[in-house]
C-alpha positions in Angstrom: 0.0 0.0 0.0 1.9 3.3 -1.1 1.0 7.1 0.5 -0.4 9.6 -1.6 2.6 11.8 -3.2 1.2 14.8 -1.4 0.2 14.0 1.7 3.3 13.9 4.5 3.3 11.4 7.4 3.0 13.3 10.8 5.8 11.8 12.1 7.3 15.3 13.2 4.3 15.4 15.7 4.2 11.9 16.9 8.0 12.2 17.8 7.6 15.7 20.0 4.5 14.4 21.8 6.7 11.2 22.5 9.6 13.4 23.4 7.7 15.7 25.3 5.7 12.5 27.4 8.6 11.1 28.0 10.6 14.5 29.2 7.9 14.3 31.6 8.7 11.0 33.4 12.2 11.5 33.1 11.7 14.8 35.0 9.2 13.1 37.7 11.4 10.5 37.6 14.1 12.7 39.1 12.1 14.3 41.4 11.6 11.2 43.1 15.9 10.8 43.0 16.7 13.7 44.3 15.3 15.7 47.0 16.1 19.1 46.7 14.6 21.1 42.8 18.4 22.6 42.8 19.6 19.1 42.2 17.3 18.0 39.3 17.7 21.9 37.9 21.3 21.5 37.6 20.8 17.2 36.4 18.3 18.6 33.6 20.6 21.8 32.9 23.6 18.8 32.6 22.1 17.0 30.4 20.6 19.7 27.8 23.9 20.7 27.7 25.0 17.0 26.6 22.5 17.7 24.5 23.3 21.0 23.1 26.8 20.0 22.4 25.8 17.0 20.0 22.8 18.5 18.6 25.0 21.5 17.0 26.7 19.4 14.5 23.1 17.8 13.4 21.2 21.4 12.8 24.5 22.6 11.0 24.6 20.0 8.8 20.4 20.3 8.3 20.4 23.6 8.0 23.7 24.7 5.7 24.0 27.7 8.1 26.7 30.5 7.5 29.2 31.8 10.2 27.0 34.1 12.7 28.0 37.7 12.0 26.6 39.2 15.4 24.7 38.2 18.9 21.7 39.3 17.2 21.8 37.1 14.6 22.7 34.0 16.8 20.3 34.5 18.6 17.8 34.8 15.6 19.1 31.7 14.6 18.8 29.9 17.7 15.1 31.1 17.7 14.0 31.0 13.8 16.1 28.2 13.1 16.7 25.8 16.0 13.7 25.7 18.2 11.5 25.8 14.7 13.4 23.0 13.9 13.4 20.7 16.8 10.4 21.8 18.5 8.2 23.2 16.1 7.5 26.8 18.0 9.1 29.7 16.8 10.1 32.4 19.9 9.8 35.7 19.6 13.1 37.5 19.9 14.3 41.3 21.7 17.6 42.4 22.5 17.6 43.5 25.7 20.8 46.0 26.6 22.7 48.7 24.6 25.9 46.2 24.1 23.8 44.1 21.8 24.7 40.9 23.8 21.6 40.0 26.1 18.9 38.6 24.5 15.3 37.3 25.5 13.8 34.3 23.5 9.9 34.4 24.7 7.6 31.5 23.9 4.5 31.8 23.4 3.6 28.2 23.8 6.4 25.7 25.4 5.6 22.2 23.6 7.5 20.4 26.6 5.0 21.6 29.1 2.2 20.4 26.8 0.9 18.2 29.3 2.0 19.8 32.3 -0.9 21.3 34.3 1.2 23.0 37.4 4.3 21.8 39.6 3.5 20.1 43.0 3.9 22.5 45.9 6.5 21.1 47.2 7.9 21.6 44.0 8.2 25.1 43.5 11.5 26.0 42.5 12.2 23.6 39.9 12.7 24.8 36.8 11.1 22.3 34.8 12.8 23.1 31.0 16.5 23.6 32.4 17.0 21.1 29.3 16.4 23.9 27.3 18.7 26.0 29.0 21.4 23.9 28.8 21.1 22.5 25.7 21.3 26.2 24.4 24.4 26.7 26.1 26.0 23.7 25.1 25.2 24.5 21.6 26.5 27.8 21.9 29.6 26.6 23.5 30.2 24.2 20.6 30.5 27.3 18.1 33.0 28.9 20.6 30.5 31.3 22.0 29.9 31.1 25.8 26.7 32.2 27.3 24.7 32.5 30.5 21.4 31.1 29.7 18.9 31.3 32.3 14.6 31.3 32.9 13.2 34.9 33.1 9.1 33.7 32.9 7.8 30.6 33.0 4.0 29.5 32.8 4.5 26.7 35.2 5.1 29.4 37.8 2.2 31.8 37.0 3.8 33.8 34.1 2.0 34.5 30.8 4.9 33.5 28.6 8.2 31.2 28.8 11.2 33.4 28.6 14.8 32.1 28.2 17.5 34.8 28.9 20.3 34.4 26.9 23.8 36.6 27.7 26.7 35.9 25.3 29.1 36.6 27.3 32.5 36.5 25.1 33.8 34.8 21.8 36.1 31.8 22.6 39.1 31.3 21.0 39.6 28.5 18.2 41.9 26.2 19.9 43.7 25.1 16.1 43.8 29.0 15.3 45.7 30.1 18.5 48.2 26.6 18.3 48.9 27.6 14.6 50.3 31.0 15.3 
């Protein structure tokens, strides 16, 4: 039995909803490991950035991306490109100081908290998409650009939006560039 030429399997959505379901027990999952939200913040941050790291080399290959002339552009990148890409939301972008280097990325809708209604009580300072955090910093630090990337809003926590902060901090230098001179 063969697919019509035009229709598309939804195979994009069937694999987020299972990413997202099972981003959920992993995350309940350690919340029952670990006692304190600081821990499974900074397991979840870990492992995004795991993430981010190896997940660079697959949207650069996807994408046949340029070189990044400025923060702003990254950042557009990240937002247009990336999260479009892998999540299937597009965030809204603004620059948020003179230097050009801090940026907010604000979502809208955040596919991983899909099914999420609100955290337990007891519960109340996890940060429940630290993934995302991380992985955006690892990605970032793959491309030799270190950032600070942190929550500003999140909906889980009675805000109208998500909002990832994002603060390039400095270009890193090209380890074969500065062993060739």
């Amino acid at each position: 039995m063969s697919r019509p030429a035009n229709k598309r399997p939804e195979n994009h959505k069937i694999s987020r909803e299972l990413f997202v379901l099972t981003y959920g027990a992993l995350v309940a999952q350690l919340c029952k490991d670990y006692e304190q939200d600081e821990d499974v913040n900074k397991y979840l941050d870990d492992m995004g950035y795991s993430i981010g790291i190896r997940l660079v080399e697959d949207f650069l290959a996807r994408s046949a991306l340029k070189k990044c002339r400025s923060y702003s552009e990254t950042a557009d990148i990240i937002a247009q490109g990336a999260f479009k890409m892998y999540l299937g939301v597009t965030p809204s972008v603004t620059c948020t100081n003179a230097k050009g280097n801090e940026f907010s990325l604000i979502l809208d809708k955040n596919p991983l908290i899909d099914f999420v209604e609100e955290l337990p009580a007891a519960r109340s300072s996890l940060c429940y998409c630290s993934l995302l955090c991380g992985a955006i910093r690892g990605a970032l630090e793959a491309v030799n650009l270190a950032a600070e990337v942190t929550f500003i809003q999140d909906p889980l926590k009675g805000d109208e939006v998500t909002e990832i902060g994002i603060t390039f901090l400095k270009k890193v230098e090209d380890k074969k560039k500065k062993r060739n001179k």
